[in-house]
PAZAPA-4460 file (N, C-alpha, C; in steps of 0.05 Angstrom, whole numbers, plus 32768, in hexadecimal, padded with zeros to 4 digits):
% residues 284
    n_x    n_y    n_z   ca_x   ca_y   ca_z    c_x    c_y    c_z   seq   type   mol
   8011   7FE8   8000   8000   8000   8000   8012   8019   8000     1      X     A
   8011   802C   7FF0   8018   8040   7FED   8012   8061   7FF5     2      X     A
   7FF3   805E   7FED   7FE2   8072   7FFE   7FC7   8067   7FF9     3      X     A
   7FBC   8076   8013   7FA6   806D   8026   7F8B   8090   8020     4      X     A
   7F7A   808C   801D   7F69   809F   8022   7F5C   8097   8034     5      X     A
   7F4B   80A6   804C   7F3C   80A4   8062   7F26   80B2   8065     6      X     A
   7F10   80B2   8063   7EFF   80B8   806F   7EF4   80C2   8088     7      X     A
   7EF9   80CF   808E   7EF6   80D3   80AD   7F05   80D3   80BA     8      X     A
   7F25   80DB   80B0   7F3A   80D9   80B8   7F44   80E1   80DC     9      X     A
   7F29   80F7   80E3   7F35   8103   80F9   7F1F   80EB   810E    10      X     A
   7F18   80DE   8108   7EF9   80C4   8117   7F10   80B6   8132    11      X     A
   7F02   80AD   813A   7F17   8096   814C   7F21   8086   8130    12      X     A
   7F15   806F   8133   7F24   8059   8121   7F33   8066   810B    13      X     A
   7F2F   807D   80F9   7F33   808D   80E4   7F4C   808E   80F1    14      X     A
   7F4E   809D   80FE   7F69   80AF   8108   7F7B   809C   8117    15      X     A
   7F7A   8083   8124   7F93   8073   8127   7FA0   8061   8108    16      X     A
   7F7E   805B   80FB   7F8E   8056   80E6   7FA2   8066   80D8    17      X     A
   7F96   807B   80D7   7FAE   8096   80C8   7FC7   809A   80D5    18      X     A
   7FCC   8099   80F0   7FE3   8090   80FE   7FEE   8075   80FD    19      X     A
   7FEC   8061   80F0   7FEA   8050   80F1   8007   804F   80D6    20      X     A
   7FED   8055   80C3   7FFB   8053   80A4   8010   806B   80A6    21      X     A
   800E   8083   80B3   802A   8097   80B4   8039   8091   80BC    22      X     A
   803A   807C   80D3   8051   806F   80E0   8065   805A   80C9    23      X     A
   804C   8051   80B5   805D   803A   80A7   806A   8049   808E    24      X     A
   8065   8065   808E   8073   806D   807A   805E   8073   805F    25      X     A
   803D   8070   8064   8028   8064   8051   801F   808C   804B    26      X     A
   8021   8094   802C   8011   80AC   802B   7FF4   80AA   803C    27      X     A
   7FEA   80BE   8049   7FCE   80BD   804D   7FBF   80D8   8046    28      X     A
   7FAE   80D6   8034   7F94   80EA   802F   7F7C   80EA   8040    29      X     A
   7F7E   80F8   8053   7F66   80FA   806D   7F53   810F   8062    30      X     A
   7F3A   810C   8064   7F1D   810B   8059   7F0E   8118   8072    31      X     A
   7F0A   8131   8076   7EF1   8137   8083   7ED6   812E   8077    32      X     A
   7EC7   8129   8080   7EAF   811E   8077   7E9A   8136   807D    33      X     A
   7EA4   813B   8098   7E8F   8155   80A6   7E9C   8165   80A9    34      X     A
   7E94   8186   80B2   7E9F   8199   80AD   7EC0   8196   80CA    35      X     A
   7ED0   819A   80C9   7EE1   8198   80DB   7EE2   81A6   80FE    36      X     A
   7EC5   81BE   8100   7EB1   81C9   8113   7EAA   81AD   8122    37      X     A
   7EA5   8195   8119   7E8E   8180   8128   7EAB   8169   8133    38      X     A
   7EC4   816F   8122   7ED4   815F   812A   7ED6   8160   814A    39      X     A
   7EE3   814E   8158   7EEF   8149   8178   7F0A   8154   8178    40      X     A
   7F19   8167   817D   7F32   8167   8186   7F42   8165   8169    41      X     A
   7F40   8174   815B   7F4C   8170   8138   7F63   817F   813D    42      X     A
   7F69   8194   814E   7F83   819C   814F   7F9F   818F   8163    43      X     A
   7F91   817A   8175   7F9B   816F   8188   7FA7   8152   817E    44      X     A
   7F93   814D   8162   7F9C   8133   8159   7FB2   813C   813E    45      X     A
   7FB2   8153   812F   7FC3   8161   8125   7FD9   8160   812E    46      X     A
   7FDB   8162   814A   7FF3   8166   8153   8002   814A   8154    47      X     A
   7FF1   8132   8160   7FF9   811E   8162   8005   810D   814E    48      X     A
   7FF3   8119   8138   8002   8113   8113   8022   811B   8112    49      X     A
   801C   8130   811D   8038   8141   8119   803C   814B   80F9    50      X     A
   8053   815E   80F5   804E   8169   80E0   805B   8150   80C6    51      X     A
   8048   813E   80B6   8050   8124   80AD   8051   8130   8083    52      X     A
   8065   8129   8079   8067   812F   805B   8057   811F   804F    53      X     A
   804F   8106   805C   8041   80F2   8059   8025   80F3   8050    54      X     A
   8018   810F   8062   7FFD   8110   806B   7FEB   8122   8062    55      X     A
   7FD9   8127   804D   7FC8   8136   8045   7FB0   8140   8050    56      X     A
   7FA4   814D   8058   7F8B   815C   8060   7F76   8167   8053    57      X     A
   7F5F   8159   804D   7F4D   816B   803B   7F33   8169   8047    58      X     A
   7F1D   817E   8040   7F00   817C   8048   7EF9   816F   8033    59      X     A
   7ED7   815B   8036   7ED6   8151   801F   7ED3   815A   8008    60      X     A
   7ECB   817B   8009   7EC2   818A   7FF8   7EDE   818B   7FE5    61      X     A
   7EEC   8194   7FF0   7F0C   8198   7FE2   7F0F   8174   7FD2    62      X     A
   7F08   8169   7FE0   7F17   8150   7FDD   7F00   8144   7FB5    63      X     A
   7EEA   8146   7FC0   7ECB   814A   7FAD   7EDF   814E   7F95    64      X     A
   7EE4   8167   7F8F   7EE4   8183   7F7B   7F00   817B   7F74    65      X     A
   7F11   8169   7F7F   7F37   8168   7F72   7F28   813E   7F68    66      X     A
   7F16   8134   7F67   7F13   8117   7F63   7F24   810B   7F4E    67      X     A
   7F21   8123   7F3E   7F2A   8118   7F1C   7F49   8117   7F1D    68      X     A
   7F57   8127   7F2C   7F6F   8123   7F2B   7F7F   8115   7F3E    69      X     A
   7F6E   8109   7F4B   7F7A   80ED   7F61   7F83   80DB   7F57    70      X     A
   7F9C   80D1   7F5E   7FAD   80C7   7F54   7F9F   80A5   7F5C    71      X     A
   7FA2   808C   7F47   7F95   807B   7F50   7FA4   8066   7F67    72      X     A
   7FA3   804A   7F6C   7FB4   8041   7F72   7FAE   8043   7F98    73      X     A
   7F9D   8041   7FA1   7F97   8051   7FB8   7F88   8043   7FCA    74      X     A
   7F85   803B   7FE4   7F7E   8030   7FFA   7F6E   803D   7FFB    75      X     A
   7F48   803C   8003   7F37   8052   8001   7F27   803D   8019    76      X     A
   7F26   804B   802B   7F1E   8047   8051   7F0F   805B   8054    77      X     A
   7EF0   8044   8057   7EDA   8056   8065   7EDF   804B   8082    78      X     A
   7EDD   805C   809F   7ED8   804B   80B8   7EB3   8054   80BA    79      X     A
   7EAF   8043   80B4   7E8B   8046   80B6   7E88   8042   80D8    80      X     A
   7E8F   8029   80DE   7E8E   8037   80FB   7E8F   8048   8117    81      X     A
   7EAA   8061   8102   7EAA   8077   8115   7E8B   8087   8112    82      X     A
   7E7C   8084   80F7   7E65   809C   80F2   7E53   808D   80FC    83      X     A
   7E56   806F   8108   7E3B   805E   8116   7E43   8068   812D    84      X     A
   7E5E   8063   8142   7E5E   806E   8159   7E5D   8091   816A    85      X     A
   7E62   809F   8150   7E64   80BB   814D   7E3D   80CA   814A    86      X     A
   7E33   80B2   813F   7E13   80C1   8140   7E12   80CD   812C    87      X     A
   7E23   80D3   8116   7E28   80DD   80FF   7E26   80D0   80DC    88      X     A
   7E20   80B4   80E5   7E19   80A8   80CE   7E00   80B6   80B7    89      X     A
   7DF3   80CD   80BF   7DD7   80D8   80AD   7DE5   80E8   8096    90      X     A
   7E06   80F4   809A   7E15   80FB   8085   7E14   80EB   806C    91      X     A
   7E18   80CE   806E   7E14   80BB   805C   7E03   80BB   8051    92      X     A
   7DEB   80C4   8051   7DD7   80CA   8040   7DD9   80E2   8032    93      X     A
   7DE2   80F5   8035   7DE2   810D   8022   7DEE   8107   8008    94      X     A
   7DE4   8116   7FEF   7DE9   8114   7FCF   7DFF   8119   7FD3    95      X     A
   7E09   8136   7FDF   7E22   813D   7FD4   7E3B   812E   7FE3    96      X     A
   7E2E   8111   7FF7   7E50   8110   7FFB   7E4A   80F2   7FF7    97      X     A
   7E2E   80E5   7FF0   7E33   80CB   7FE2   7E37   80CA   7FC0    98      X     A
   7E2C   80DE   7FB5   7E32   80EB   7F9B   7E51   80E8   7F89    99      X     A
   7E6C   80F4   7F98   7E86   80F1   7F8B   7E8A   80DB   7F9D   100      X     A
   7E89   80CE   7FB1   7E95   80BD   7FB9   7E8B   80A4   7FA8   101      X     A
   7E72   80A1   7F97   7E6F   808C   7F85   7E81   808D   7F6E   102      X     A
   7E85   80A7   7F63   7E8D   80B7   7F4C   7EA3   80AB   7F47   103      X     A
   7EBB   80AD   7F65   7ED7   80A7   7F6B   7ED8   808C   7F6B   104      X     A
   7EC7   807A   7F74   7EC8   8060   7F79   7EC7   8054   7F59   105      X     A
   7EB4   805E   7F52   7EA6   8055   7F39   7EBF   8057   7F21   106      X     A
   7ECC   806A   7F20   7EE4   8078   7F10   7EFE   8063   7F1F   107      X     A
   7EFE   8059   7F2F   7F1D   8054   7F39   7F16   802C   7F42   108      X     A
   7F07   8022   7F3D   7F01   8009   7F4B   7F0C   7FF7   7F3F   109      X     A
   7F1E   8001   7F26   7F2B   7FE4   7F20   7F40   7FE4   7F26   110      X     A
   7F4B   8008   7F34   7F6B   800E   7F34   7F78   8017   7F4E   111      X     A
   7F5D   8011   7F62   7F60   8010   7F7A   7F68   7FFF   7F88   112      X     A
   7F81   7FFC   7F9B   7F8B   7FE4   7FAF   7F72   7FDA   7FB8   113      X     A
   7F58   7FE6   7FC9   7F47   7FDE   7FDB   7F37   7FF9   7FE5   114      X     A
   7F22   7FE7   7FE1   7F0A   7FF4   7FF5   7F01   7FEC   8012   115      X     A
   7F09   8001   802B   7F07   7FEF   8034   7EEE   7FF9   8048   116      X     A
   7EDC   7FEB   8055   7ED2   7FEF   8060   7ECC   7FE3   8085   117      X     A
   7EDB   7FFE   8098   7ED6   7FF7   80AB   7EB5   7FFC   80BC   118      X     A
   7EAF   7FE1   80CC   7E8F   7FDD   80D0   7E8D   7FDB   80F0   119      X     A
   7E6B   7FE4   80F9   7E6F   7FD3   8117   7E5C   7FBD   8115   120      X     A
   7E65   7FA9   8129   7E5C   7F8B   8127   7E43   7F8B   8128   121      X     A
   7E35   7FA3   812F   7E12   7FAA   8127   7E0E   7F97   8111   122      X     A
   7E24   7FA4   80FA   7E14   7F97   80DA   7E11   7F80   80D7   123      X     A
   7E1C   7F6C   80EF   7E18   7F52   80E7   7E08   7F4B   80F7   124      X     A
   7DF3   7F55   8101   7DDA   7F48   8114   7DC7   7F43   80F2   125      X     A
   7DAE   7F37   8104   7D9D   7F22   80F8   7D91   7F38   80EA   126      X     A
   7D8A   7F55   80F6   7D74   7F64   80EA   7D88   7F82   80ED   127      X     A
   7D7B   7F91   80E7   7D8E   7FAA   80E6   7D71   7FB9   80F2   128      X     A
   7D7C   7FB8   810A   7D67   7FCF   8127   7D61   7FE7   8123   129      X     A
   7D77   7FEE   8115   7D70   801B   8120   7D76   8029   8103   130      X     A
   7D6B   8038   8105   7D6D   804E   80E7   7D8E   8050   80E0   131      X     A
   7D9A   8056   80F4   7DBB   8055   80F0   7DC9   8049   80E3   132      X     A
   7DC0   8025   80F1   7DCB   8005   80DF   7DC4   800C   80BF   133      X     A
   7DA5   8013   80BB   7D9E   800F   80A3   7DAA   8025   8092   134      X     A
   7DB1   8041   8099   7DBC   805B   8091   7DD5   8047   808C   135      X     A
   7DE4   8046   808F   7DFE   8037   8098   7E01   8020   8071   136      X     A
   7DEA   8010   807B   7DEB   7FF6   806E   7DE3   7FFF   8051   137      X     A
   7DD0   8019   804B   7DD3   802C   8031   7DEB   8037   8020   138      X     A
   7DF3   8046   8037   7E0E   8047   8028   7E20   8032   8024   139      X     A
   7E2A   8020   8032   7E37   8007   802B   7E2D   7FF6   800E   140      X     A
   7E15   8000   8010   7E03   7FEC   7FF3   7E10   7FF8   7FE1   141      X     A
   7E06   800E   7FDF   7E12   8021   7FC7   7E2C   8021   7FCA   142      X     A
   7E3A   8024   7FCE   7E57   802B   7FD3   7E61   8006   7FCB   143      X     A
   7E5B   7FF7   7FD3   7E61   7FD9   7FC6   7E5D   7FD7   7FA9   144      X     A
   7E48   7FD9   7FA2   7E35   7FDA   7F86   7E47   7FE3   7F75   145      X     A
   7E51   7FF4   7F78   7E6A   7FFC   7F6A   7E88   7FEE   7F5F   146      X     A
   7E87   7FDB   7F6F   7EA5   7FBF   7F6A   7EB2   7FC5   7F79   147      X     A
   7ECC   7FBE   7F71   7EE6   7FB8   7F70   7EF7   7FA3   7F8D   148      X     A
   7F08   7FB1   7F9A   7F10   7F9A   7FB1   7F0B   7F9B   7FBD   149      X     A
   7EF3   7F97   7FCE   7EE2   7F9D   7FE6   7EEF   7F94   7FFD   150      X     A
   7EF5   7F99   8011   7F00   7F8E   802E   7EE0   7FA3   8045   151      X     A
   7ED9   7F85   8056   7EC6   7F8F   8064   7ED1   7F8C   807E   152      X     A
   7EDB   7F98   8090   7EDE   7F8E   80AB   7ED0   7F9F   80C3   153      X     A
   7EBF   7F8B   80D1   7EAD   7F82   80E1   7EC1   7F8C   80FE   154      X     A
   7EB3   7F98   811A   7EC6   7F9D   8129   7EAE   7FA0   8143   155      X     A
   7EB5   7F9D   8157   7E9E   7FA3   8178   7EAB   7FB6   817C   156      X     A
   7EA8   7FB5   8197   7EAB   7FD5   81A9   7EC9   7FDA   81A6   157      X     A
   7ED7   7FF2   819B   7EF4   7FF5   819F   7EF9   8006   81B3   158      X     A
   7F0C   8002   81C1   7F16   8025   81D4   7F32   801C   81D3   159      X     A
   7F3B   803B   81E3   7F55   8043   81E3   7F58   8064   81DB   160      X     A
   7F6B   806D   81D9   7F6D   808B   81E4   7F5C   809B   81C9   161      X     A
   7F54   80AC   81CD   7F42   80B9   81B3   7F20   80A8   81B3   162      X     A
   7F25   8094   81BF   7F09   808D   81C1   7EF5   80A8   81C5   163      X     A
   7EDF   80A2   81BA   7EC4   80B9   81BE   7EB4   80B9   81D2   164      X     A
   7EA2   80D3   81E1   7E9C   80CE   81F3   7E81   80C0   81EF   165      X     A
   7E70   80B0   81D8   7E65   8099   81DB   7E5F   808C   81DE   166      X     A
   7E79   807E   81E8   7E82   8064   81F0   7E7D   8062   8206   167      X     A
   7E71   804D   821D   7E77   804E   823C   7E8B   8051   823F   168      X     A
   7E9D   803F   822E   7EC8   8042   824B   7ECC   8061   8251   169      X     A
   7EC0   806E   823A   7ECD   808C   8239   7EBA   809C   8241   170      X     A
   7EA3   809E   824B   7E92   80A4   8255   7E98   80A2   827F   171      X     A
   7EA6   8089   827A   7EAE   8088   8298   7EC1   8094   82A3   172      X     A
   7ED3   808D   828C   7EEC   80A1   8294   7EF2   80BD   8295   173      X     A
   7ED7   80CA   828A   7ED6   80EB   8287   7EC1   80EC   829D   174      X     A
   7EAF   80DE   82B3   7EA8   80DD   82C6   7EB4   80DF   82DD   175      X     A
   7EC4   80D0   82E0   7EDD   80CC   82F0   7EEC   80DC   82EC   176      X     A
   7EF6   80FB   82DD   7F03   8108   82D9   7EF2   811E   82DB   177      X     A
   7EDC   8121   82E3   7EC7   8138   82E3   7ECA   8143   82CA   178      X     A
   7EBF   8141   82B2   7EB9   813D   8294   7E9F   812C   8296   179      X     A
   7E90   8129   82A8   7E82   8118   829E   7E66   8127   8285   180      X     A
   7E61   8112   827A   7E55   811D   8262   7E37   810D   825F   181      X     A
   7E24   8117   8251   7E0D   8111   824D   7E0C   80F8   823E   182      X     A
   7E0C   80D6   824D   7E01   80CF   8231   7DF2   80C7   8218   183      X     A
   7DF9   80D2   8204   7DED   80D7   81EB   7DDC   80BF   81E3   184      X     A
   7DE7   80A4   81ED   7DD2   8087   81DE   7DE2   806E   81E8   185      X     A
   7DE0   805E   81E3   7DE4   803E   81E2   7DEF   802D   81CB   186      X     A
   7E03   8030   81C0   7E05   8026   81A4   7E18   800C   81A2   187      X     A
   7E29   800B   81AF   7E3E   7FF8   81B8   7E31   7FDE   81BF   188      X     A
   7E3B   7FCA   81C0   7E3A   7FAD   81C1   7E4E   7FA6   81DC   189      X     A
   7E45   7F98   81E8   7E5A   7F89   81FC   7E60   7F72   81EE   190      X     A
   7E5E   7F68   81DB   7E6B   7F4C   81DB   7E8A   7F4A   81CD   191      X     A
   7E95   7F60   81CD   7EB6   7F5A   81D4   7EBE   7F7C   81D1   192      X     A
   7ED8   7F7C   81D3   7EE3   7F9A   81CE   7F06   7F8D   81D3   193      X     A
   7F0D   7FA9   81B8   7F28   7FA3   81B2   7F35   7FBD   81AF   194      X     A
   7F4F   7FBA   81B6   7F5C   7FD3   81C4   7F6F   7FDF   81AA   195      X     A
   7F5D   7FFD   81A4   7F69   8008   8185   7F7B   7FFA   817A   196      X     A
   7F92   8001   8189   7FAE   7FF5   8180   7FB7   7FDD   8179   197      X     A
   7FAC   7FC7   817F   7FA1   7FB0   8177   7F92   7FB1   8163   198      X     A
   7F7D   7FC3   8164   7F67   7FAB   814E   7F7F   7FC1   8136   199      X     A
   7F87   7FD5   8130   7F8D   7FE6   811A   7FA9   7FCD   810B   200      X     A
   7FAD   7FCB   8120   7FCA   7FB9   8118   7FB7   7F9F   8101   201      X     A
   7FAA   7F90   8113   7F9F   7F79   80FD   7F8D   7F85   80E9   202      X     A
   7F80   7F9E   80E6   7F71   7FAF   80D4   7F89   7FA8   80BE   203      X     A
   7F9A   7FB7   80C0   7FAF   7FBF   80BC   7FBD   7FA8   80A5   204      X     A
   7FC6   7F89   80B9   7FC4   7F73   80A3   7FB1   7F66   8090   205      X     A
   7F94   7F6A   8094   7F81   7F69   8085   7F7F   7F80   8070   206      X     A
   7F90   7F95   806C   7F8A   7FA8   805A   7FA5   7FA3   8048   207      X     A
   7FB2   7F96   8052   7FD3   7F97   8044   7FCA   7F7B   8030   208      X     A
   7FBC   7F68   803C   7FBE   7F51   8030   7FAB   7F58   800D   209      X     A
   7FA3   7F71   8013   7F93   7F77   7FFF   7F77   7F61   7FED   210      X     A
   7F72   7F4C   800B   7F5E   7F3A   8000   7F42   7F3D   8006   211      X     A
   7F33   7F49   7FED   7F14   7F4C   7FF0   7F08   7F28   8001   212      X     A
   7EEF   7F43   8019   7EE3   7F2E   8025   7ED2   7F37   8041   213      X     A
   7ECF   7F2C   804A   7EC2   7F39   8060   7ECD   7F29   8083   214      X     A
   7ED6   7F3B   808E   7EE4   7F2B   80A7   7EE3   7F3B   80C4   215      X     A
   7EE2   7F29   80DC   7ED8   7F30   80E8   7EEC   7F34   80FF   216      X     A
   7EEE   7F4A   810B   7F0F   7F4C   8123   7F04   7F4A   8140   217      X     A
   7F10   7F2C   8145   7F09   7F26   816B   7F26   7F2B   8175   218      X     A
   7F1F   7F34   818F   7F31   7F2F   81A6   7F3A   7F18   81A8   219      X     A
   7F27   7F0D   81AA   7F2C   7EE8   81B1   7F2D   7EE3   81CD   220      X     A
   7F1E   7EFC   81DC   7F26   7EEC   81F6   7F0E   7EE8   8201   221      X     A
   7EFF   7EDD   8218   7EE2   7EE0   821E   7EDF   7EF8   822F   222      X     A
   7ECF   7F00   822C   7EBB   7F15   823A   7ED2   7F28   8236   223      X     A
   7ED9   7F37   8229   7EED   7F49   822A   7EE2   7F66   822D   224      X     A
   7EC8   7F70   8228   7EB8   7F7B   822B   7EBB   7F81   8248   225      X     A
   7EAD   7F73   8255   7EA5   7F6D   8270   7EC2   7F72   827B   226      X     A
   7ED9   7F66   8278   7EF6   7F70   828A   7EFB   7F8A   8288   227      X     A
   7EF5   7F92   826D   7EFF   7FAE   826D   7EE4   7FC4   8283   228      X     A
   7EC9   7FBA   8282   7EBA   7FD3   8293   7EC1   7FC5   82A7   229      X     A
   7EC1   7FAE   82B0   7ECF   7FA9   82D4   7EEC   7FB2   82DD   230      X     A
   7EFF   7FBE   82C8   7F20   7FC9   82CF   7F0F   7FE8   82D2   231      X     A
   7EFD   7FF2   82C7   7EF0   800D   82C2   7EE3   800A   82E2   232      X     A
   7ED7   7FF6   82EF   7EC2   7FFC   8306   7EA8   8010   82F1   233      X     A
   7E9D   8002   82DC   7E82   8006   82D1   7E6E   8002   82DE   234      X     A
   7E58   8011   82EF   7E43   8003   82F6   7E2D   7FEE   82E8   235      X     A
   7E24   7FD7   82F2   7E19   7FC5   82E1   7E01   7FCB   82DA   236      X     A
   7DF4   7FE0   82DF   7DDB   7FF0   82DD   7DE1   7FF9   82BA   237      X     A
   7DF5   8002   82BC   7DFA   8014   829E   7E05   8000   828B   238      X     A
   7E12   7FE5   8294   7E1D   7FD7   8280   7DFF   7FC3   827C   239      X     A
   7DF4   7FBC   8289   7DD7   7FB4   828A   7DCD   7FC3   826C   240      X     A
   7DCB   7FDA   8268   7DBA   7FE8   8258   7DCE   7FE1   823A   241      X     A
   7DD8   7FD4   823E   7DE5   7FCE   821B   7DE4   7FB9   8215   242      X     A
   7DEA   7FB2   81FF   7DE5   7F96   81EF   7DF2   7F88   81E9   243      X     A
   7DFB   7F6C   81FC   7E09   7F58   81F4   7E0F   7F5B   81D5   244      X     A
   7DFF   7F4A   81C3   7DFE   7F54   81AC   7E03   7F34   819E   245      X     A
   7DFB   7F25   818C   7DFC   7F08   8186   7DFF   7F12   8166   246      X     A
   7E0D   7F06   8153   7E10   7F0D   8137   7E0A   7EF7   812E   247      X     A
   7E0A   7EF6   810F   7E08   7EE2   80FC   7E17   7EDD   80F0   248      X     A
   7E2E   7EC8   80F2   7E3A   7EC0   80DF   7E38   7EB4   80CA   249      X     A
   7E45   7EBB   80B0   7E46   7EAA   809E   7E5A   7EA5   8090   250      X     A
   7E4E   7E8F   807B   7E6B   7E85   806A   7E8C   7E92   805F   251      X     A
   7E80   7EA4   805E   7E8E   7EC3   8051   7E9D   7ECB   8063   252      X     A
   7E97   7ECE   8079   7EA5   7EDE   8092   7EBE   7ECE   809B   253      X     A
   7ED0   7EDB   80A2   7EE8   7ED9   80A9   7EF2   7EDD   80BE   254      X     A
   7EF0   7ECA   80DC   7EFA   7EDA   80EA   7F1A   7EDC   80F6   255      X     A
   7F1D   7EF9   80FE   7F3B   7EFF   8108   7F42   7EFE   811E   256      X     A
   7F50   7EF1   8130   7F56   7EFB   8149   7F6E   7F0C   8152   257      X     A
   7F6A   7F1D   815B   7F7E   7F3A   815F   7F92   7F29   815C   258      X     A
   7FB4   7F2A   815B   7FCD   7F24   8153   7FD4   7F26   816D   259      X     A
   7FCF   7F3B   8173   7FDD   7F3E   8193   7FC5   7F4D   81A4   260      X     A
   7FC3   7F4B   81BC   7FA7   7F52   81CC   7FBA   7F62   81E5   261      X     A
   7FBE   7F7A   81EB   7FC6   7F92   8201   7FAF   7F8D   8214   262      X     A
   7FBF   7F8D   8230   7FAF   7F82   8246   7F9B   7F8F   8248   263      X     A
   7F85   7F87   8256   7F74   7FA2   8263   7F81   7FB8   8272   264      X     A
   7F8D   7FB1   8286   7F91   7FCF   8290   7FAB   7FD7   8284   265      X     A
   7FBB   7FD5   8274   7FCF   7FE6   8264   7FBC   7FF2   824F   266      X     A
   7FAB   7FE4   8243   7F9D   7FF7   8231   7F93   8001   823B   267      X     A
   7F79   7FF9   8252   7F6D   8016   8258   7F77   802A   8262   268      X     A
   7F8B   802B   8273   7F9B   8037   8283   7FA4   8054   8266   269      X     A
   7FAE   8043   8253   7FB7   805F   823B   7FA2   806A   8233   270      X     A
   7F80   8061   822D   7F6B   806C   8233   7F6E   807F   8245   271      X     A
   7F70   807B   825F   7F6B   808E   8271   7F81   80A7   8277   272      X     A
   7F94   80A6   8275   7FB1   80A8   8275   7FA8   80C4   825D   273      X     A
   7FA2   80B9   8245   7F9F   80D1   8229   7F87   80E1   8232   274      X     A
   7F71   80D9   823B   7F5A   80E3   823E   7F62   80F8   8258   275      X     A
   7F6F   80F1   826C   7F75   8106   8281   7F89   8123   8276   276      X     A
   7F9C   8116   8265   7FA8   812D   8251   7F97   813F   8241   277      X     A
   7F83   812E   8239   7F7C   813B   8225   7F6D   8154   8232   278      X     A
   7F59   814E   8249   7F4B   8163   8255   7F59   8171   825E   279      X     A
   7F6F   816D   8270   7F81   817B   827D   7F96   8191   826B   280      X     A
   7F95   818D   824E   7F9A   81A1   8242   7F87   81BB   8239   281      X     A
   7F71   81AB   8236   7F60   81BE   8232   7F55   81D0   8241   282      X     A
   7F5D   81CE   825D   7F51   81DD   8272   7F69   81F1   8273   283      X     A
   7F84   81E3   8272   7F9B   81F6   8275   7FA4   820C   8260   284      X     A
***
């Protein structure tokens, strides 16, 4: 892989991947989707980029209006999951930003490394529950319909530092730091969770191997879910109110188990560790 375009570059999953591939030396073209106003901390993760020769920046609008002269040859990463966990998936429906993104696909799908599409393990339940799943499972139609090397990967609850506030882990931990914040909904699954840095790494060999398919990234450990809100002290009142979550497997599906699995409390610990920085700058 050579260069990588992103979607959502500044998202959780978006933005370790983009650190991810800068580290390996990989061009990246990062993609606002929304206006850079609605982003989390876009100057804080700027910094964390550092100033990279590597690394491009565009709104989609910029990105829209230069299509024709994109060079082909290109890793093209939606994280659909950050706009399922972000509440932001209704972007996906608008003309003007499902419009060139067919345009681009449509124009480049035989000369593209991979499409790849990151998912949450929602999409593989029996029925698709909430306006979001199905918002979600629209654009993926269309955006498939189109060809070329499809990579689908399937993912549960992630955390680790940049996590959103969302999520319970991070919800707790800006509680416990007096941040506590309103929460917004219930979207997360307990039936596993895997620690960024981990799952990006095996993301990571599933996108290099450049093999269309659909696959699915476990921890592999049991209840891993459950260890991580018991190292948190989660009350069971609030982990009560979310959804185990049971999927459907099929023939097609592939599953992965993380390469390497970071303990619970060293990961959460850098969870908590970034998240106390992060407020603690902003107050200062």
């Amino acid at each position: 892989m050579d260069k990588a375009i992103i979607f959502g570059v500044f998202d959780f999953v978006g933005f370790h991947a983009c650190k991810t591939f800068l580290e390996k030396g990989i061009e990246v073209k990062g993609i606002h989707v929304e206006n850079i106003e609605k982003i989390a901390f876009p100057e804080e993760k700027r910094l964390e980029i550092g100033r990279n020769a590597n690394f491009e920046e565009q709104s989609f609008l910029e990105w829209a209006q230069a299509i024709e002269q994109e060079k082909p040859n290109n890793m093209i990463i939606f994280s659909l999951y950050d706009f399922f966990m972000d509440y932001t998936e209704a972007v996906l429906k608008k003309a003007a930003i499902i419009r060139p993104i067919l345009q681009y696909l449509e124009r480049n799908k035989s000369r593209s490394e991979a499409i790849v599409f990151i998912l949450p393990i929602q999409m593989l339940t029996r029925s698709l529950n909430s306006q979001a799943l199905i918002d979600i499972k629209e654009f993926l139609d269309q955006t498939i319909n189109v060809g070329g090397n499809i990579q689908l990967i399937y993912v549960p609850a992630i955390y680790g530092p940049w996590q959103p506030k969302t999520f319970l882990f991070q919800q707790t931990i800006l509680s416990k730091i007096s941040r506590g914040e309103e929460i917004k909904g219930i979207r997360e699954v307990t039936i596993d969770a895997l620690f960024i840095e981990d799952a990006i790494e095996t993301m990571n060999e599933i996108m290099e191997s450049k093999k269309p398919g659909k696959y699915l990234i476990e921890s592999g450990k049991k209840n891993q879910w459950d260890a991580c809100a018991a190292f948190l002290n989660i009350d069971e009142k609030l982990i009560s109110l979310h959804e185990h979550g049971s999927i459907t497997v099929d023939n097609e599906l592939l599953k992965v188990p993380l390469r390497k699995v970071t303990s619970v409390s060293d990961s959460l610990s850098k969870q908590i560790e970034h998240t106390q920085r992060l407020y603690d700058n902003i107050i200062n």
